[in-house]
Biopython code that builds the backbone (N, CA, C, O; Angstrom):
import numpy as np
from Bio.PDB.StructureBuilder import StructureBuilder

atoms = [
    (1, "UNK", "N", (0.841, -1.173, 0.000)),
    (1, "UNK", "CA", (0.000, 0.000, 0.000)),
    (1, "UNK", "C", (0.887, 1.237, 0.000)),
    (1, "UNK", "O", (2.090, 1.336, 0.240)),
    (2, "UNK", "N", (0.014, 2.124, -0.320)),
    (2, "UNK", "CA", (0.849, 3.753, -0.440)),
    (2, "UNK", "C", (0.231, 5.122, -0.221)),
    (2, "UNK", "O", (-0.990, 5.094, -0.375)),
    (3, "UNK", "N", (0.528, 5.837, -0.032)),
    (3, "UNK", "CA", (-0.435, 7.048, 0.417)),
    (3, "UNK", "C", (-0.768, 7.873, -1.501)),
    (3, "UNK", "O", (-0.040, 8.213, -2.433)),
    (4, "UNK", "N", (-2.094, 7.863, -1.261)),
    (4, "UNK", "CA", (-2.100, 8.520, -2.683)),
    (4, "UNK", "C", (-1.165, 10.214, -3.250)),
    (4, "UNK", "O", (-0.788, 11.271, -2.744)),
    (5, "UNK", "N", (-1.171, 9.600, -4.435)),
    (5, "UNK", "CA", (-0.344, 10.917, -4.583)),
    (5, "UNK", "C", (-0.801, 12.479, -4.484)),
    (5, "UNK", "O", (0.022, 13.393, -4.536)),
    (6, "UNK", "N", (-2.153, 12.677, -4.340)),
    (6, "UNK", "CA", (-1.968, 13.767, -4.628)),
    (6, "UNK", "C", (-2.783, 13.777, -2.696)),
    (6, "UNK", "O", (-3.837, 14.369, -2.466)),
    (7, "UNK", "N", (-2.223, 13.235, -1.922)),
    (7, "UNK", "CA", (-2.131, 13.779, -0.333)),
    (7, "UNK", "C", (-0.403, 14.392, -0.491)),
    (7, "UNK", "O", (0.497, 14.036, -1.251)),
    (8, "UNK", "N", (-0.440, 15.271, 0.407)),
    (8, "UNK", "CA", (0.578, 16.087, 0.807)),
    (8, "UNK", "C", (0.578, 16.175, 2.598)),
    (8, "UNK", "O", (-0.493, 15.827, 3.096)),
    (9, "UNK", "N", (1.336, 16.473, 3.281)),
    (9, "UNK", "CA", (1.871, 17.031, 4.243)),
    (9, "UNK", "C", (1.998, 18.438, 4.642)),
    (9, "UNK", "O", (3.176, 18.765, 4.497)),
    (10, "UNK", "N", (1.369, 19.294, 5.031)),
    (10, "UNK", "CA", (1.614, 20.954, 5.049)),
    (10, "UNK", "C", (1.511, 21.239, 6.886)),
    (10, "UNK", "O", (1.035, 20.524, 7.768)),
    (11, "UNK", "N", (1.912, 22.049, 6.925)),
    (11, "UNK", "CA", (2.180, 22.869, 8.416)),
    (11, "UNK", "C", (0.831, 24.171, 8.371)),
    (11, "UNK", "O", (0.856, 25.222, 7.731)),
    (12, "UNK", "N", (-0.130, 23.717, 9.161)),
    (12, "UNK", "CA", (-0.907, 25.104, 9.336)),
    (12, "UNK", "C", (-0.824, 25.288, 10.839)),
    (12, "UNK", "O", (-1.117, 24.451, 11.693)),
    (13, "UNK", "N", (-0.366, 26.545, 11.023)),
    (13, "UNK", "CA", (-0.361, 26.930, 12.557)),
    (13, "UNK", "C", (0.630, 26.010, 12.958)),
    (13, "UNK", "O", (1.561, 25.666, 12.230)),
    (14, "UNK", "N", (0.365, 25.443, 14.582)),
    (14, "UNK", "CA", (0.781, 23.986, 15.113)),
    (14, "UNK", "C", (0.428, 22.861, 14.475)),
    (14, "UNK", "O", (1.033, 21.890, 14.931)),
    (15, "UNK", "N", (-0.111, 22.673, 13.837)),
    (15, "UNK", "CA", (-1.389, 21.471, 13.670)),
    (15, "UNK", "C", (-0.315, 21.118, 12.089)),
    (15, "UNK", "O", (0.009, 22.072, 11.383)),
    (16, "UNK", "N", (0.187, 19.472, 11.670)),
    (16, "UNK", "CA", (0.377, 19.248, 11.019)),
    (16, "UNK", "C", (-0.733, 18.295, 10.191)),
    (16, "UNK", "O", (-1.149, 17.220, 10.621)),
    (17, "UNK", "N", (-1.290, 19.160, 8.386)),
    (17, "UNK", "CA", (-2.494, 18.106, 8.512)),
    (17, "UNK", "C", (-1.738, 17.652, 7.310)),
    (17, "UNK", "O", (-0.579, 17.971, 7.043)),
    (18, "UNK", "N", (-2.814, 16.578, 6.348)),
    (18, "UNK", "CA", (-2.777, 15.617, 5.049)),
    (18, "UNK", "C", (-3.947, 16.724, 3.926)),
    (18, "UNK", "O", (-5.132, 17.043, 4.014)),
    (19, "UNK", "N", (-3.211, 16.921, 3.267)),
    (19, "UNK", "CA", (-4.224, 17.769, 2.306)),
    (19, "UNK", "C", (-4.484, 17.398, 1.181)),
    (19, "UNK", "O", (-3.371, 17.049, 0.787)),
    (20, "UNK", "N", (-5.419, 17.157, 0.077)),
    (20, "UNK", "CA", (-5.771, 16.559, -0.947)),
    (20, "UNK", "C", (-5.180, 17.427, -2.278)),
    (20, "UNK", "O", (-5.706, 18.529, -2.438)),
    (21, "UNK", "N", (-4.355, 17.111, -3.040)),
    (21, "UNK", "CA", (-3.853, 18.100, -4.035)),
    (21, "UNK", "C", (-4.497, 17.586, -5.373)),
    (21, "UNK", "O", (-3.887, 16.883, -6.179)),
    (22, "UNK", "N", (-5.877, 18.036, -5.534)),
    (22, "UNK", "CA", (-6.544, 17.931, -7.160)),
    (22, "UNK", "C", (-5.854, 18.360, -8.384)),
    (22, "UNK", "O", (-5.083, 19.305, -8.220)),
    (23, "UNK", "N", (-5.942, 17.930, -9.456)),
    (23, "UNK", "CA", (-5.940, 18.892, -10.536)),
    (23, "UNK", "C", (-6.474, 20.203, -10.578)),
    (23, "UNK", "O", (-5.902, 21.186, -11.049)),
    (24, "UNK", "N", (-7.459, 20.172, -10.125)),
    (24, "UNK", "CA", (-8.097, 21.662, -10.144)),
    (24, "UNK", "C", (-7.337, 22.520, -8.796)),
    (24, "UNK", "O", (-7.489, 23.734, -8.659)),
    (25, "UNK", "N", (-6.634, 21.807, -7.989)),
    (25, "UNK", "CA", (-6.614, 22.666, -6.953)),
    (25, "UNK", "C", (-6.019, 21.961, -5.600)),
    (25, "UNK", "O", (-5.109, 21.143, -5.739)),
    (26, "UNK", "N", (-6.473, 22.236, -4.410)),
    (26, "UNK", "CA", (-6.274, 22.013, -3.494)),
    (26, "UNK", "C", (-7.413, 22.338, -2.561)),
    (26, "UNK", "O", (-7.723, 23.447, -2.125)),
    (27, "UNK", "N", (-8.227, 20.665, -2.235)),
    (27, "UNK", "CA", (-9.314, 20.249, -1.713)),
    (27, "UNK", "C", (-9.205, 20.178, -0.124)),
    (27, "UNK", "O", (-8.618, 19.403, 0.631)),
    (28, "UNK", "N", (-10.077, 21.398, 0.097)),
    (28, "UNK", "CA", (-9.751, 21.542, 2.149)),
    (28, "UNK", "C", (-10.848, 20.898, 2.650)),
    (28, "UNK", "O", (-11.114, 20.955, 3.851)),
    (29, "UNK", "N", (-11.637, 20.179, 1.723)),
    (29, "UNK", "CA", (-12.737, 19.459, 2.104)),
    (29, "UNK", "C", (-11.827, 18.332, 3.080)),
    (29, "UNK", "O", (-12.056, 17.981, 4.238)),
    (30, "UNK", "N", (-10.793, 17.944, 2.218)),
    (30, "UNK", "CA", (-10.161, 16.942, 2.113)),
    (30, "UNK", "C", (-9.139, 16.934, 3.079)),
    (30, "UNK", "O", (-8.095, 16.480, 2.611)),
    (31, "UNK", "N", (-9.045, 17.348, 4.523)),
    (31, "UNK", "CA", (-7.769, 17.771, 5.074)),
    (31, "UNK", "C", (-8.198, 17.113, 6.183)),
    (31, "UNK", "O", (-9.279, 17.087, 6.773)),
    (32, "UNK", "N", (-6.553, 16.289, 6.451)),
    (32, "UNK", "CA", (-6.742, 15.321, 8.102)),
    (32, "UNK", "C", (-6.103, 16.443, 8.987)),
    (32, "UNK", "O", (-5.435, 17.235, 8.322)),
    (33, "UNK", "N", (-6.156, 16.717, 10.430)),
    (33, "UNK", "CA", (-5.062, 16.863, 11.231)),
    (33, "UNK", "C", (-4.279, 15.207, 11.569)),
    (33, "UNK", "O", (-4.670, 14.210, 12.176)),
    (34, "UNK", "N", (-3.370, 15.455, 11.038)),
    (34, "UNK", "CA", (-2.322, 14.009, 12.295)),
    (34, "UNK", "C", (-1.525, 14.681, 13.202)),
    (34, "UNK", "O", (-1.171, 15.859, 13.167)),
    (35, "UNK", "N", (-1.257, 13.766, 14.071)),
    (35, "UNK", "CA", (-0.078, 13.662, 15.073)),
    (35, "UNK", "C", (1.123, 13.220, 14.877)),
    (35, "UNK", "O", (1.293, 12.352, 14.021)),
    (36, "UNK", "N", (2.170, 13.703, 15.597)),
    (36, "UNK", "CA", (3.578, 13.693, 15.302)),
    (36, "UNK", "C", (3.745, 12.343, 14.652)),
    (36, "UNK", "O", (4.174, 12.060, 13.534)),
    (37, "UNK", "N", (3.285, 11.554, 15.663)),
    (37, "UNK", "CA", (4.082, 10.135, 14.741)),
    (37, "UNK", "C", (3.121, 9.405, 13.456)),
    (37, "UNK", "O", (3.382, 8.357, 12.865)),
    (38, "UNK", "N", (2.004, 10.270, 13.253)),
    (38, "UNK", "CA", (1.333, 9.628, 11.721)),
    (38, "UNK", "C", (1.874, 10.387, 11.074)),
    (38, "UNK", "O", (2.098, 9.818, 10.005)),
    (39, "UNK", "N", (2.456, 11.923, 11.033)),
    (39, "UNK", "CA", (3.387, 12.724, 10.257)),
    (39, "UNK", "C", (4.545, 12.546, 9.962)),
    (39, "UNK", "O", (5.138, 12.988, 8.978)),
    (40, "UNK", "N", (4.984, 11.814, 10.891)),
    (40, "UNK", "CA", (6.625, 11.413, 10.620)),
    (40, "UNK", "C", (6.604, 10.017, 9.812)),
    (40, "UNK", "O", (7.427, 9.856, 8.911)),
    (41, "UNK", "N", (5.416, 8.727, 10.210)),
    (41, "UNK", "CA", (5.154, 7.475, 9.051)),
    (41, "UNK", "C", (4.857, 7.952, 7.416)),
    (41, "UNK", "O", (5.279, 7.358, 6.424)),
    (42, "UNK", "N", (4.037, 9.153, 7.427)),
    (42, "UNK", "CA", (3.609, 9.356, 6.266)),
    (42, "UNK", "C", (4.613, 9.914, 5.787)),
    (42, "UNK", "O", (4.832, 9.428, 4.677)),
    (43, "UNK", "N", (5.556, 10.914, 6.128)),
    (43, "UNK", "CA", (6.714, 11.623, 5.689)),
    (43, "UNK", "C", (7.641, 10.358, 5.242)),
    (43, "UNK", "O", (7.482, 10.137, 4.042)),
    (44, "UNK", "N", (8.121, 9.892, 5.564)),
    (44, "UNK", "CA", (8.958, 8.810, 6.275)),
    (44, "UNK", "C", (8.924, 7.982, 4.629)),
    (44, "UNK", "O", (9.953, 7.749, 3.996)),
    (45, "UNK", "N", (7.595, 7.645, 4.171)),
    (45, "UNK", "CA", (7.998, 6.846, 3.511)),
    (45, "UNK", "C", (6.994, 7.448, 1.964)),
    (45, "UNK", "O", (6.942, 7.024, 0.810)),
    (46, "UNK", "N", (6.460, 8.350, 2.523)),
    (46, "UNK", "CA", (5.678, 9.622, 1.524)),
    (46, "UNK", "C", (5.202, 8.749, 0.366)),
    (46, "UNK", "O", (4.155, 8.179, 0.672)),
    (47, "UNK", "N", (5.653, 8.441, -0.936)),
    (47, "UNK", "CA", (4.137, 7.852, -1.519)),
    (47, "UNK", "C", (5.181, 7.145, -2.173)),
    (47, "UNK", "O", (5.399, 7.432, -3.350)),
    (48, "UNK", "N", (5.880, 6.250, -1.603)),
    (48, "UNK", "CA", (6.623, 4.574, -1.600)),
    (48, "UNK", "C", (5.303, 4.006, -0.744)),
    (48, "UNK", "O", (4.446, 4.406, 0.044)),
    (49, "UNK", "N", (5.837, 2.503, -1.613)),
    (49, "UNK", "CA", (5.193, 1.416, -0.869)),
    (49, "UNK", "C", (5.421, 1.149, 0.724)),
    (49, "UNK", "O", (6.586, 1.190, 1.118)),
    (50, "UNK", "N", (4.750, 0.973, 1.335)),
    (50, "UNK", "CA", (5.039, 0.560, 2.915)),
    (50, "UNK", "C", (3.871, -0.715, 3.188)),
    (50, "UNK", "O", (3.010, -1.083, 2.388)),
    (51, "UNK", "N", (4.077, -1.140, 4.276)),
    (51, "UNK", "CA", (3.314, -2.172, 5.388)),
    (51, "UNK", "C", (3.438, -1.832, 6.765)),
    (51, "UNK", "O", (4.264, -1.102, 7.313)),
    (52, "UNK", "N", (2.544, -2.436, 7.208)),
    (52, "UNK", "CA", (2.226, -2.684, 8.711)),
    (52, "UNK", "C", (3.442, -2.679, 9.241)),
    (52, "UNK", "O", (3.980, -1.790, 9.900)),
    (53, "UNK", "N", (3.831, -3.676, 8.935)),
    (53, "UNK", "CA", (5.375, -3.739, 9.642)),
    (53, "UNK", "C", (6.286, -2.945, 10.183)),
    (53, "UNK", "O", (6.811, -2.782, 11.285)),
    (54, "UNK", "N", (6.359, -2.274, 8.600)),
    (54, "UNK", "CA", (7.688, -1.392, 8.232)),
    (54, "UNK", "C", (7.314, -0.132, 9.085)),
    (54, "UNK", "O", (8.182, 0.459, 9.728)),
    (55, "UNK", "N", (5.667, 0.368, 9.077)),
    (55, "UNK", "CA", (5.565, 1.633, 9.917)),
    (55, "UNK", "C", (5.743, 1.256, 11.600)),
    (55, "UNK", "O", (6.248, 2.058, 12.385)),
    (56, "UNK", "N", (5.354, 0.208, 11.913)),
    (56, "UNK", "CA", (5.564, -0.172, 13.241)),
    (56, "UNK", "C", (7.330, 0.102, 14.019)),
    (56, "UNK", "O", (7.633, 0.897, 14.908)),
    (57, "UNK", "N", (8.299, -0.971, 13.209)),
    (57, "UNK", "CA", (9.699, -0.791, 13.112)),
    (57, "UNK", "C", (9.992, 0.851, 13.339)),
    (57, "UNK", "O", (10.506, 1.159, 14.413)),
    (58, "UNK", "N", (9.734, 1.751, 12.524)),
    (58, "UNK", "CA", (9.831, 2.849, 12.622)),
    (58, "UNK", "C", (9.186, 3.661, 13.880)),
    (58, "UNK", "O", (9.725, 4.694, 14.279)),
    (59, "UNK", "N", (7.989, 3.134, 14.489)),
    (59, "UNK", "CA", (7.630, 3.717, 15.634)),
    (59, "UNK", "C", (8.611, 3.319, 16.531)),
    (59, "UNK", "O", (8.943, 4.155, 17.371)),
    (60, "UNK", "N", (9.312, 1.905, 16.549)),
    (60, "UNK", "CA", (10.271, 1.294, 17.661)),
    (60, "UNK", "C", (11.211, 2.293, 17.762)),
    (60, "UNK", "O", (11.281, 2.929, 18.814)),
    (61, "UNK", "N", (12.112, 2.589, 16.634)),
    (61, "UNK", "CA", (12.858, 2.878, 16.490)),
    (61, "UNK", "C", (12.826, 4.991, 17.314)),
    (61, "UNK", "O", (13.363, 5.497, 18.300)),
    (62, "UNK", "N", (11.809, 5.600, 16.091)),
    (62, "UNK", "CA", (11.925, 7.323, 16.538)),
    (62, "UNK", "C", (11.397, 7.145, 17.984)),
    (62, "UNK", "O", (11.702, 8.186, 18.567)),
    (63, "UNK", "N", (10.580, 6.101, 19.060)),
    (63, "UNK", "CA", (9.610, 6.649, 19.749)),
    (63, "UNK", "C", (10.349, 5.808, 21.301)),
    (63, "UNK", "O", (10.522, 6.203, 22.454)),
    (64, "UNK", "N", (10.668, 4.336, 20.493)),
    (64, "UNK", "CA", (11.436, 3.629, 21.958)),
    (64, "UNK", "C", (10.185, 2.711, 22.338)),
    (64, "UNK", "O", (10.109, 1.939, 23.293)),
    (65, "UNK", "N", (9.091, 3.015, 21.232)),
    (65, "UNK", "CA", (7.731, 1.861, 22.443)),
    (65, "UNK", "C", (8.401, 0.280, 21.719)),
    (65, "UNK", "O", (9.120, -0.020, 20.766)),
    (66, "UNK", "N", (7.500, -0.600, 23.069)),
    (66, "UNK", "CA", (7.969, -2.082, 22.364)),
    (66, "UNK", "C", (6.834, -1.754, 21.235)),
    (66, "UNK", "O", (6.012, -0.919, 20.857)),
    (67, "UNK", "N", (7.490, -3.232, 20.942)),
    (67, "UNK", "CA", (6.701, -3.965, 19.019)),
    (67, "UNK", "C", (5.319, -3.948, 18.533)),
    (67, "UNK", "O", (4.803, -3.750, 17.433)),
    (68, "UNK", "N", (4.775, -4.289, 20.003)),
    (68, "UNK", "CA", (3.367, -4.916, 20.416)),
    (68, "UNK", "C", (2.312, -3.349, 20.084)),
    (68, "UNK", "O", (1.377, -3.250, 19.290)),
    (69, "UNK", "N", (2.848, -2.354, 20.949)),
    (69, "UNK", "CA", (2.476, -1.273, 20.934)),
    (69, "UNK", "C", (2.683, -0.557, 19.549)),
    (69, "UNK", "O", (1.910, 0.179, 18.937)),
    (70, "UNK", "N", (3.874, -0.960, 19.253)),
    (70, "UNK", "CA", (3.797, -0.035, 17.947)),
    (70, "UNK", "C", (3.340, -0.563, 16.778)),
    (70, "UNK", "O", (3.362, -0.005, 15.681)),
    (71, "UNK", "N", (2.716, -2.198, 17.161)),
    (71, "UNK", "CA", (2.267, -2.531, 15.760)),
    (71, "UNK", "C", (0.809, -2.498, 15.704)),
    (71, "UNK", "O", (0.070, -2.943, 14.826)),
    (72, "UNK", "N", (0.469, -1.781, 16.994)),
    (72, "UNK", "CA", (-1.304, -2.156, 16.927)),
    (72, "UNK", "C", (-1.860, -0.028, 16.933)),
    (72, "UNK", "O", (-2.970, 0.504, 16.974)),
    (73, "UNK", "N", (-0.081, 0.710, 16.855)),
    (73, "UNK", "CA", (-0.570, 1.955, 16.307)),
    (73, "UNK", "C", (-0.657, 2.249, 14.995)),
    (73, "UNK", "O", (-1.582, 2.911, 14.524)),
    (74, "UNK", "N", (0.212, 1.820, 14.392)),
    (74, "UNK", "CA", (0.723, 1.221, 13.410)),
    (74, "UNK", "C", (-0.662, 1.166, 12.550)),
    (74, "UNK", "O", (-1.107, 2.031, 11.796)),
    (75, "UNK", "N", (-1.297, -0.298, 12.936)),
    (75, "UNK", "CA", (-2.666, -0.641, 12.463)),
    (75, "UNK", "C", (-3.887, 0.539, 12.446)),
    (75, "UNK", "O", (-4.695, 0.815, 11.559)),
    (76, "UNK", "N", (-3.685, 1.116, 13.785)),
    (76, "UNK", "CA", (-4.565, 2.065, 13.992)),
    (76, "UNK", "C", (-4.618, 3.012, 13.017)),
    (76, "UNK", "O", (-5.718, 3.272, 12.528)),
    (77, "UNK", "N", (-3.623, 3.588, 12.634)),
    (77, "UNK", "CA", (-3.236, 4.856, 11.352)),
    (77, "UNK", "C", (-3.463, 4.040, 10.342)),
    (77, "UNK", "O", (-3.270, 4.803, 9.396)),
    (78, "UNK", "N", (-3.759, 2.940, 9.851)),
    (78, "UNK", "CA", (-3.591, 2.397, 8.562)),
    (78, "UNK", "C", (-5.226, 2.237, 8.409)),
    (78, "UNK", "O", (-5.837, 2.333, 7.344)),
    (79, "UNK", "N", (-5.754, 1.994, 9.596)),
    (79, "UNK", "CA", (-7.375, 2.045, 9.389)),
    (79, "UNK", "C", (-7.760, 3.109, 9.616)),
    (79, "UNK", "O", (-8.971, 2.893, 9.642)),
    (80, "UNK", "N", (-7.656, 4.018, 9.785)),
    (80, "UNK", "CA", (-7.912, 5.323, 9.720)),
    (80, "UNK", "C", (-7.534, 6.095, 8.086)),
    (80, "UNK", "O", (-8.420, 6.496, 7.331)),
    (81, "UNK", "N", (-6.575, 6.148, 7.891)),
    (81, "UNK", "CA", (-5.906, 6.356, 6.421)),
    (81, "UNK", "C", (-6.761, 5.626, 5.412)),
    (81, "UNK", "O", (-7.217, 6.309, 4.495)),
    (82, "UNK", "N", (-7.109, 4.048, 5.456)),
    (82, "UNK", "CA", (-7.880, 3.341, 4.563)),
    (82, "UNK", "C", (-9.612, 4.304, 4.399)),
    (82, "UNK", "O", (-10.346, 4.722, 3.504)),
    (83, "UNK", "N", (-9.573, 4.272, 5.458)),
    (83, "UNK", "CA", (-11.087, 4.842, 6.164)),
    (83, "UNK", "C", (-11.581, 6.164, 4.991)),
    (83, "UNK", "O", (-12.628, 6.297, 4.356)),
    (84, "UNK", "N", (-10.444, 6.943, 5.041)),
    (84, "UNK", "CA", (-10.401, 8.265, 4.406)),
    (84, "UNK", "C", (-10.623, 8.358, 2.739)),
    (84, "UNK", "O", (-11.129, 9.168, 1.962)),
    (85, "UNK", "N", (-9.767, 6.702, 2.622)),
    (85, "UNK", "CA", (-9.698, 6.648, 0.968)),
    (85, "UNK", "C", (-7.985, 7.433, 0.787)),
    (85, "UNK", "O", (-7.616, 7.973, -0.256)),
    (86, "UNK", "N", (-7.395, 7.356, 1.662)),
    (86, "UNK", "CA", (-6.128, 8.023, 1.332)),
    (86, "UNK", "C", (-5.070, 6.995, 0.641)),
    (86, "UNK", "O", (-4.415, 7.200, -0.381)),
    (87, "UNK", "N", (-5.074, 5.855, 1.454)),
    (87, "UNK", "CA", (-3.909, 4.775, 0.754)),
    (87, "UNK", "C", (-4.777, 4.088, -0.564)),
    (87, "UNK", "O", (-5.982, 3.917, -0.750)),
    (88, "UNK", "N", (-3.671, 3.810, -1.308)),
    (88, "UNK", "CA", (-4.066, 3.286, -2.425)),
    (88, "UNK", "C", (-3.122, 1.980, -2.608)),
    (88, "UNK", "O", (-3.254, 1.256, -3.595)),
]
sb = StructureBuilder()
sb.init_structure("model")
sb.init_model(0)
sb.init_chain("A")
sb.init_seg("    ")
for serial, (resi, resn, name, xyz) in enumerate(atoms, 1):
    if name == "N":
        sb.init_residue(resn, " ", resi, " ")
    sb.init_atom(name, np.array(xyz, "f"), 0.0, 1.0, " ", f" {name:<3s}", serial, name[0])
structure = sb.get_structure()
């Protein structure tokens, strides 16, 4: 799976969200807020292929949680993201 291409990453204020980049434009219908560490998975591997796995590993690694924890946040952002229609 992969984050579609035309989501982006932008800085408004504090708040880092996912913004929809149309052909026509740029859809604010279309805008997540995430949190540091769904910003840093989505950055991280931006619109390459990834898995469950691979974003979990990466929570171990920037955050220090065990496996268990980071593979069931991991999951959590990936059903949320699916939810949206964002990964493709």
């Amino acid at each position: 799976m992969k984050i579609k291409e035309e989501y982006s990453i932008r800085k408004v204020g504090d708040e880092e969200v996912l913004i929809s980049h149309q052909s026509e434009g740029t859809d604010f219908s279309r805008v997540m807020v995430l949190n540091a560490s769904a910003a840093c998975l989505i950055r991280e591997t931006e619109h390459r292929p990834f898995d469950a796995k691979q974003w979990a590993e990466s929570l171990v690694v920037h955050y220090g949680i065990d496996r268990e924890r980071a593979e069931a946040d991991a999951e959590q952002v990936i059903a949320k993201l699916r939810r949206e229609q964002v990964i493709e």
